[in-house]
Structures are given as structure tokens and as C-alpha cells.
N, C-alpha and C positions, 0 to 999 in steps of 0.2 A: 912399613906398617908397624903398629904398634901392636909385639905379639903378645904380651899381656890382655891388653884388652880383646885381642882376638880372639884368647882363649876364653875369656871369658863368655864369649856368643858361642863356641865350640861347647860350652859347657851346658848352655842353656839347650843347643839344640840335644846332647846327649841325654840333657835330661825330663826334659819337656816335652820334644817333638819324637816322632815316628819313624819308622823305614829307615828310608838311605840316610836319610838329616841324624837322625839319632846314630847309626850304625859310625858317620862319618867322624859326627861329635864327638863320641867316644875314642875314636880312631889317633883324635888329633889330642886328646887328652893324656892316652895311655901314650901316645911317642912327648909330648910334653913331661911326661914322670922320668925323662931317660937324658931329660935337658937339666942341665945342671943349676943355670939360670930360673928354669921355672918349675924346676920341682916341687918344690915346696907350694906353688901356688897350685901346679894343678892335683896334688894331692887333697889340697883342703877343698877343691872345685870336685873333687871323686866324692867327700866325705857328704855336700850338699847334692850330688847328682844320685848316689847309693842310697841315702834316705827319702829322697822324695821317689825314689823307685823301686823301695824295699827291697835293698842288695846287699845285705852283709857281707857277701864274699869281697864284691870289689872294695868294699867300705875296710874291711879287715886287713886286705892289702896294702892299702892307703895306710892304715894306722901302724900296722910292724914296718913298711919303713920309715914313716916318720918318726916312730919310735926307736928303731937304730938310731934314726939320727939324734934324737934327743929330743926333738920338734915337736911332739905330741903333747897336746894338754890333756889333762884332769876330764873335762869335756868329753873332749875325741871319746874318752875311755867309755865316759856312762852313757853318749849318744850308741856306743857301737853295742855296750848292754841294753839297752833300751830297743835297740834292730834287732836283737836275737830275739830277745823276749818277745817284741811285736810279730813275729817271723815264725812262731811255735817253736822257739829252741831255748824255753827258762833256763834249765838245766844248765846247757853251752854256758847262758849268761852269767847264772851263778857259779860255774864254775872258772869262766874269766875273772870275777869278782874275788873268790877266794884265793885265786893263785896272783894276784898283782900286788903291787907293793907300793900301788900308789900315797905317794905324802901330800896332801893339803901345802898349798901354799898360803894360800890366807880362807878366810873364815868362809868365804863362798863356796870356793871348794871345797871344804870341809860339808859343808851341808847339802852341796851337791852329789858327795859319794856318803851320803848318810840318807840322804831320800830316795837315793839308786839299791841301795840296801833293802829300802825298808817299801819300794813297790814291787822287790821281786819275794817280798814275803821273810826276810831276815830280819826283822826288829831288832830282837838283840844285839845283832853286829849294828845296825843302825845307833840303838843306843851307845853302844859301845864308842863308837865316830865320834858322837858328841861329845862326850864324856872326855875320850880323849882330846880331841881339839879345844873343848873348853877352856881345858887348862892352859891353853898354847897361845890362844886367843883372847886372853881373858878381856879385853874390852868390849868385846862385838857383841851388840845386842842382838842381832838377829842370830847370831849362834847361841844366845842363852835362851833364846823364845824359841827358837827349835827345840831344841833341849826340853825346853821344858811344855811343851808343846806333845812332844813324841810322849814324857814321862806320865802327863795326862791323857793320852792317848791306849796309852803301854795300862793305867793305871798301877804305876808306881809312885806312890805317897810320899812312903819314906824316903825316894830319892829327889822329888818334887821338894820335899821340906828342906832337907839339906839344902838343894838349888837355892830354893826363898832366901834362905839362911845366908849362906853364901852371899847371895846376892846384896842383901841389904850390910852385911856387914863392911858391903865391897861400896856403898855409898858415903858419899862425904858428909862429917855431919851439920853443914847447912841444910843438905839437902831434907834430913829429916824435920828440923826443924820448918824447913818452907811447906811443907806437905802437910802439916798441920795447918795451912791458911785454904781458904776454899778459894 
């Protein structure tokens, strides 16, 4: 038998179905986390079985050891803030937020732990995100429309302006010249 995909129906029952089916699903999950071969998978099968069943605890399991292992994404992190938060525990959440040291890999992530910031009520460290990544990322329009998105939001002008500024000085100049044609 193919125990990949078997886990994957072990996964479903744990987190879908009831009684013994769930009790069993789970059963065959947590000894999968102990299998070398499939750890990693039924770790990321805990992280979809803990959020559709409002479990931070299993879900925060799953994330410190994949995060030993180095495995854990960007993601993992703001779905596990996002459980707290939804779960009554901001606090918990913000204070996972401020003690991680997550870096952005590319611009997505970057805006992902910038709107994981800015739903648990930290703007400023939101702003902060972009501001920083902007510079990292400087091609990515969707981190400059966030940016500037949040700055109108924030209503910050004067950094809004700057961005414009910035922005247009960072175009080519065909570009302005074609932008003059309707």
C-alpha cells in the first residue's frame, strides 16, 4: 500500500469525521510524525487537520518541529498567528510575532507577515515590514501597492509622497513619455 496516500485519508478522517474515525486518524498521524520518511508530510497534514479544528496546540507542535528542522515556512508562522488570534489568545499571537525573526524571502512573504501584523492591531510594525522589504524587493509592484496602500490607510502623506516619488523616479523614461498618450 501506498502509505502516503494513506495518510492522507488518515488525515481526512482526523479531521473531518468523528468518534473512533477521528480518534483513529489522528492516531495514525501522530505515529507518522515519528516516521522519518513521512514526517514532514504528516506534519503539514497536522497543520490542515489543527486549523479546520481550531487546535493550536497540535498545530504549534507540528510548527517547533518543523522548525528544528528548518522546514517551516513564512506561512506556517502567520497561519499559527492567525489560530491564536481566532482561539482568544492575540496576546500569545503578538507575542509569537515579536519574539520570531522571521526574514521574508520574496515579496509575498514580505506582505504576508506585514498584514499578519497589521490584523493583530500593529500598524506600525506593519509599516515598518514594508518599508523594510521595499528596499529588498524593489521591483515588486504588489509590495509597493501594499506599502502604499497601508500608508493611505495609516494616513501617512508624507511617506505616501516619498513612495510616489520614489516610485516614478524608479520609471524608465519612455515610460513617462508613453503615459502622456491616452
Amino acid at each position: 500500500p501506498n502509505a502516503p496516500a494513506a495518510l492522507f485519508y488518515r488525515a481526512y478522517c482526523a479531521g473531518w469525521a468523528n468518534g473512533a474515525a477521528e480518534a483513529e486518524g489522528q492516531r495514525a498521524i501522530d505515529e507518522a510524525k515519528t516516521d522519518p520518511r513521512l514526517a514532514f508530510l504528516a506534519h503539514r497534514l497536522q497543520f490542515t487537520i489543527s486549523l479546520h479544528r481550531n487546535d493550536p496546540h497540535n498545530y504549534a507542535e507540528s510548527l517547533d518541529a518543523l522548525s528544528r528542522q528548518g522546514d517551516a515556512w513564512v506561512s506556517d508562522h502567520v497561519f499559527y498567528w492567525r489560530l491564536l488570534d481566532r482561539n482568544g489568545q492575540r496576546d500569545d499571537a503578538i507575542e509569537c510575532i515579536n519574539s520570531s525573526a522571521l526574514i521574508a524571502q520574496n515579496p509575498d512573504e514580505a506582505i504576508l507577515l506585514a498584514r499578519a501584523r497589521f490584523e493583530m492591531g500593529l500598524g506600525d510594525e506593519s509599516r515598518k515590514v514594508l518599508r523594510q522589504y521595499s528596499r529588498v524587493f524593489t521591483p515588486s509592484e504588489s509590495l509597493w501597492l501594499s506599502y502604499a496602500n497601508l500608508l493611505v490607510d495609516q494616513r501617512q502623506w508624507d511617506a505616501l509622497l516619498a513612495v510616489g516619488t520614489h516610485l516614478q523616479s524608479r520609471a524608465p523614461p519612455t515610460q513617462h513619455a508613453l503615459q502622456a498618450f491616452p
